[in-house]
N, C-alpha and C positions, 0 to 999 in steps of 0.2 A: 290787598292784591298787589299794593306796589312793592310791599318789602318783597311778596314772593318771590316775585318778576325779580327782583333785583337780586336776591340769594340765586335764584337760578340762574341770570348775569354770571356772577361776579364770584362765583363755587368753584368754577375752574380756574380760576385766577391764586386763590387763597387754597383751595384744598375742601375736601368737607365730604359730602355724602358722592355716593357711585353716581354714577350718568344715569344708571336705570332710574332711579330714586329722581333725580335731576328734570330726565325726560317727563315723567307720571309726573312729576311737579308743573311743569311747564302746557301738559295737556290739562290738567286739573283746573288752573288758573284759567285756561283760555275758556274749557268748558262751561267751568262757574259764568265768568262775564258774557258767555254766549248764552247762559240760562237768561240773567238777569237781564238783557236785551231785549229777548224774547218774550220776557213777563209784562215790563215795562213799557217798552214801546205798542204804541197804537197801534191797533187794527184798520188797518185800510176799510171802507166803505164803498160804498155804487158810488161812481163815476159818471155824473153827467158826460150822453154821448150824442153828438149833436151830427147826424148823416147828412151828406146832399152832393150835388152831382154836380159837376165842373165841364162847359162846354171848350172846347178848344180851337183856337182858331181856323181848323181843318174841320171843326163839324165833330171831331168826336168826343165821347162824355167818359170821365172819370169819375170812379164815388173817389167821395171823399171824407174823413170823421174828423170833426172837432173833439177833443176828449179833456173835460174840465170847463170850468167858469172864463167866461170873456170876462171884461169891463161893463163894454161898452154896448156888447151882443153882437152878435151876426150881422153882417149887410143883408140888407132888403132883398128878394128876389128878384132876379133880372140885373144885379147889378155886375157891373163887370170886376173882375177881383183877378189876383197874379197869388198864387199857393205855394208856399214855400214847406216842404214835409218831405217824408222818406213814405214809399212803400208798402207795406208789410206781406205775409204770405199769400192772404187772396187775391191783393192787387190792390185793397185798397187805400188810398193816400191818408196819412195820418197827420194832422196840417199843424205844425209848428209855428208858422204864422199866413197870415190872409193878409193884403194891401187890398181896399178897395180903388177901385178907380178918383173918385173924392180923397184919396188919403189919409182914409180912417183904415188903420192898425191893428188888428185883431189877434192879440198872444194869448192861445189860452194858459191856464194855469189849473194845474192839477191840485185838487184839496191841500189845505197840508197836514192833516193824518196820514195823505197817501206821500207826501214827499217826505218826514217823519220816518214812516213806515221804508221807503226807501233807501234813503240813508241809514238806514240803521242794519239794512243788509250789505250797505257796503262795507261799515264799521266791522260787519260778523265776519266777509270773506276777509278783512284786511288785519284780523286778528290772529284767523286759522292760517295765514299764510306769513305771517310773523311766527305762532306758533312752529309753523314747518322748520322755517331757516333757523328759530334758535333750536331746534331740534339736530337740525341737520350742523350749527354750528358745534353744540355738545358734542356731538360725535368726533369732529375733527379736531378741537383742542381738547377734550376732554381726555386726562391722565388715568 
């Protein structure tokens, strides 16, 4: 895969096969390593998802989801806690991290097949999008 990548480099430099040839080469390569990604890397799993509702000092309740393995686990109910998380569409808060009032810490952490599994989609867009630019560079130095 590396000489590929690198004939298709270094082809417009020295001379050699057409762009078209160049390009199909350049998609092929990406393609392949997006197969073997795909084959290799782990399949994500069920997601421990841990619900519960957040009083606010005004009286009102937020849900809220833990999603992945604590340490330490959850604070006790009734305990007072500060949520630090984004959003998501329904409203409900997706907690990044918990502070209990005690100062016990609570980050979850997502399996790692599912972090695995996600980085490995980032490696796929960061490939097809190298793919593009030397696409898009063949075309403008390509003789």
């Amino acid at each position: 895969m590396a000489f590929a990548v690198a004939e298709a480099a270094l082809s417009p430099v020295v001379g050699g096969v057409s762009m078209l040839a160049k390009a199909v080469l350049v998609i092929g390569v990406v393609t392949a390593a997006t197969f073997a990604l795909h084959r290799w890397a782990p399949r994500p799993g069920a997601t421990e998802v841990h619900p519960f509702w957040v009083k606010d000092v005004t009286g009102a309740e937020h849900p809220c989801q833990v999603r992945g393995s604590t340490r330490r686990g959850l604070p006790a109910e009734g305990t007072g806690v500060q949520v630090y998380g984004r959003r998501d569409r329904s409203g409900t808060v997706l907690v990044r991290e918990l502070i209990a009032d005690d100062g016990q810490v609570c980050r979850p952490r997502l399996p790692l097949r599912q972090r695995i599994a996600r980085g490995a989609e980032l490696v796929n867009v960061a490939l097809w999008a190298a793919a593009a630019l030397t696409v898009a560079w063949l075309l403008v130095f390509s003789r």
